[in-house]
Structure formats: C-alpha cells, structure tokens
C-alpha positions in Angstrom: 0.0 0.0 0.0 1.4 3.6 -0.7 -0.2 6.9 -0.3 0.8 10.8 -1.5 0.6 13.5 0.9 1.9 17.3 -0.2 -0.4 20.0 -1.9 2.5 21.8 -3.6 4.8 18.9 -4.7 3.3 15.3 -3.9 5.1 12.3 -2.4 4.8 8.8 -2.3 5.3 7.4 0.9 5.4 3.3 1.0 3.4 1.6 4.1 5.7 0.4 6.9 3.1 -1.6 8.6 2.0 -0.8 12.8 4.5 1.3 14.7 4.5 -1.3 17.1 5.8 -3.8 14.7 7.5 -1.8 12.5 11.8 -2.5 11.9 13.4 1.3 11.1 15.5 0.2 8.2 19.0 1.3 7.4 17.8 4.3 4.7 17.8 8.0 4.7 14.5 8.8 4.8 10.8 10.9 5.4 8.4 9.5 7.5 5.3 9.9 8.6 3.2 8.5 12.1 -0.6 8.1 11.3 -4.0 6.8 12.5 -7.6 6.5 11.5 -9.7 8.4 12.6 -12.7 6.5 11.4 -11.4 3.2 10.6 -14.7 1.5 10.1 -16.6 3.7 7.5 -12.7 4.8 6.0 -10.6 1.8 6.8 -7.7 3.3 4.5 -8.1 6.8 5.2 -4.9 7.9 7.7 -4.2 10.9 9.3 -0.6 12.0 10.2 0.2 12.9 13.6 3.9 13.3 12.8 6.5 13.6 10.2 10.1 13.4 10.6 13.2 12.5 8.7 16.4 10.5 9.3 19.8 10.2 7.9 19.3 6.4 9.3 16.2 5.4 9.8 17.2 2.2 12.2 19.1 5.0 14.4 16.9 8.2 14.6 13.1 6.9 14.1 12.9 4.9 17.4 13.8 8.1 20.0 11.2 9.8 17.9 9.1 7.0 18.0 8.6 6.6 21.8 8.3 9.9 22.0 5.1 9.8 19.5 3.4 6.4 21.3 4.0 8.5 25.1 2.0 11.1 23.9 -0.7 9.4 21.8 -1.1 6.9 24.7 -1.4 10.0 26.9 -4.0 11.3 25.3 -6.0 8.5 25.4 -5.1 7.0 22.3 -3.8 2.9 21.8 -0.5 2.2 20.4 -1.8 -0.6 18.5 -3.7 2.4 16.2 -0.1 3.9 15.1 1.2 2.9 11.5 4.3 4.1 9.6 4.7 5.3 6.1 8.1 6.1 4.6 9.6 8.1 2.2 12.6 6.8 0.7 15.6 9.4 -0.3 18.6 7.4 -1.3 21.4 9.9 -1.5 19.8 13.1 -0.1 21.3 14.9 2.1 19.6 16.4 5.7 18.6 19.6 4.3 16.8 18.1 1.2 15.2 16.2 4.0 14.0 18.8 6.2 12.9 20.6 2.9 10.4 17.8 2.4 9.6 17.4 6.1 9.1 21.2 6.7 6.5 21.2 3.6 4.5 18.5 4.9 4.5 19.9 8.1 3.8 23.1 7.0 0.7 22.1 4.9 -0.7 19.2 7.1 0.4 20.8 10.7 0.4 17.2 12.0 -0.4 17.6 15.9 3.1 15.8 17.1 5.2 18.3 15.0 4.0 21.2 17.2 6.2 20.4 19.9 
C-alpha cells in the first residue's frame, strides 16, 4: 500500500506496517506517524500525527518513536492504532530532507510536529 501527501509537490510514501511492529531500516529517509480516525466507515483513510526525517532510519526513528506512542497513549489513544509510512531518499542529504519534512508539516500541521 502507498499513499501521496503534499499540496504543492506530492510524495509517495510506501506503508511500513504498525508502529509497534515496524523494523526502522538502514535508509535516509521521510516519514510519517498516522491513524484513523474512522477506521470502520474509512478503513484506508490515515491521518498523520507526525513527520520526521532521518539520515538512518534504524538509528533516529525509534527516539522519535517513543516519543510519539508516550504522547498518543497519553491522550488516550492505543498504540496498537499507530502505523508508519516512509519516504525513501537514497542519496539526499539532511537539508533536502527537512525541505520535504518542513512542507509537509507546513501544509498538514500534523499535531506531534508542534512540539
């Protein structure tokens, strides 16, 4: 399954499965952190609660990770409802990274980002 997010320039993010389940690979990367928010009348229909980006995904992502499942479960939310898309970018660099993360944020101002 893959799905697009970005109103200016679209990308295609690849699904990485549950958060709880999901292995950070060894890739540069976007990400994003969703739910649904009506998962029985829109079963595919995700909302992001968080983008970030990694020079190594396996490295960086899981901090951030934790840091995501605190707060959802904090707010009453269960970890179990978290999934992972990703953004491959073989090659980039951090600042072509952040470019694409600060977009997404920027358009979507996912509720996690704010912090």
């Amino acid at each position: 399954m893959s799905i697009s997010w970005g109103r200016r320039e679209r990308f295609r993010f690849t699904a990485g499965g549950t958060l709880m389940d999901w292995s950070p690979p060894i890739l540069p990367a976007v990400y994003a952190i969703t739910y649904k928010q009506d998962p029985l009348n829109k079963p595919k229909s995700h909302t992001v609660l968080y983008f970030g980006q990694a020079d190594d995904l396996s490295q960086q992502a899981p901090t951030d990770n934790r840091q995501i499942m605190d707060s959802w479960v904090h707010s009453g939310g269960n970890v179990d409802e978290l999934y992972v898309f990703i953004y491959p970018m073989p090659g980039s660099t951090r600042w072509q990274r952040s470019n694409v993360q600060e977009q997404l944020v920027a358009e979507y101002g996912p509720d996690c980002n704010r912090y």
